[in-house]
C-alpha positions in Angstrom: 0.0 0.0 0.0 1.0 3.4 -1.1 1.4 6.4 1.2 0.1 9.8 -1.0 1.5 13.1 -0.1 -0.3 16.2 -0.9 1.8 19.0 -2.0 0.6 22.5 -0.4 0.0 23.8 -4.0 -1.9 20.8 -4.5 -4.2 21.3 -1.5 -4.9 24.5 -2.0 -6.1 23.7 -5.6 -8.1 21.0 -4.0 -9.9 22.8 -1.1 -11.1 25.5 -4.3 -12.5 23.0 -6.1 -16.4 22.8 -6.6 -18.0 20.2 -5.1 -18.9 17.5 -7.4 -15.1 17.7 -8.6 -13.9 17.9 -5.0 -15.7 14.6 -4.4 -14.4 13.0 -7.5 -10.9 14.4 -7.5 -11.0 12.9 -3.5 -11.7 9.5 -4.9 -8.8 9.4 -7.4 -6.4 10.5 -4.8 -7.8 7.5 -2.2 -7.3 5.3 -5.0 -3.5 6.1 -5.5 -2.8 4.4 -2.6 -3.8 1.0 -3.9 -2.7 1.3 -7.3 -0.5 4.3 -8.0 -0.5 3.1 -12.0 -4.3 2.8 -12.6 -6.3 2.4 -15.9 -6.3 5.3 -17.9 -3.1 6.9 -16.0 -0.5 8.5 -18.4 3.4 8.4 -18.2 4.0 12.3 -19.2 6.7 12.8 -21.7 10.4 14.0 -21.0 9.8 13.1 -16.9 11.2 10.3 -15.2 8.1 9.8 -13.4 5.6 11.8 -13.8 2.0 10.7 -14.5 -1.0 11.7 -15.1 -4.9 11.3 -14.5 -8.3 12.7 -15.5 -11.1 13.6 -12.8 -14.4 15.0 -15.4 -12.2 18.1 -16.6 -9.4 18.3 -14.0 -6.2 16.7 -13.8 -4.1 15.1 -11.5 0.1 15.0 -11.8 2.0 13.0 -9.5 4.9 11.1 -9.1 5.9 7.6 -8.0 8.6 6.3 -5.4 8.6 2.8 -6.0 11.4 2.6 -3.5 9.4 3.9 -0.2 6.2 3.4 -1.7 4.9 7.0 -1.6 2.7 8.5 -4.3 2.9 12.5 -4.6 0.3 14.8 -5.6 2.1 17.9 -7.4 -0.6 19.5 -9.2 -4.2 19.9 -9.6 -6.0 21.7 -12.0 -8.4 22.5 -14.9 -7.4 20.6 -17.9 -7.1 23.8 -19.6 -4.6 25.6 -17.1 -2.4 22.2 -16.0 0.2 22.1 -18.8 1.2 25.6 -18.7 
């Protein structure tokens, strides 16, 4: 079992969310800790282990330490404003 980390960026993102997304972005992160690679989860190009995955129109990036088995959030945000 995964322990996910929270960057402070991230939870301030989080706690703006409205809150059908709250809810739904919630469930993705309680589901990192049992499978930080799920369905649907994207490798993002030119990291070395970055990922990345959709809740409705917002988006999750996080990393994986396989070595102490910790998942952390980085970023979330509107798939509009994530990349940039």
């Amino acid at each position: 079992m995964y322990n996910v980390i929270v960057s402070r960026k991230a939870e301030k993102m989080l706690d703006k969310l409205p809150n059908e997304y709250y809810k739904l972005v919630l469930k993705h992160l309680l589901s990192l800790e049992q499978n930080p690679r799920p369905f649907g989860s994207i490798k993002l190009a030119g990291s070395e282990n970055h990922y990345r995955i959709r809740a409705g129109v917002y988006r999750i990036i996080y990393s994986i330490k396989d070595n102490i088995l910790v998942v952390e959030v980085i970023k979330i945000d509107h798939r509009r404003n994530i990349y940039r």
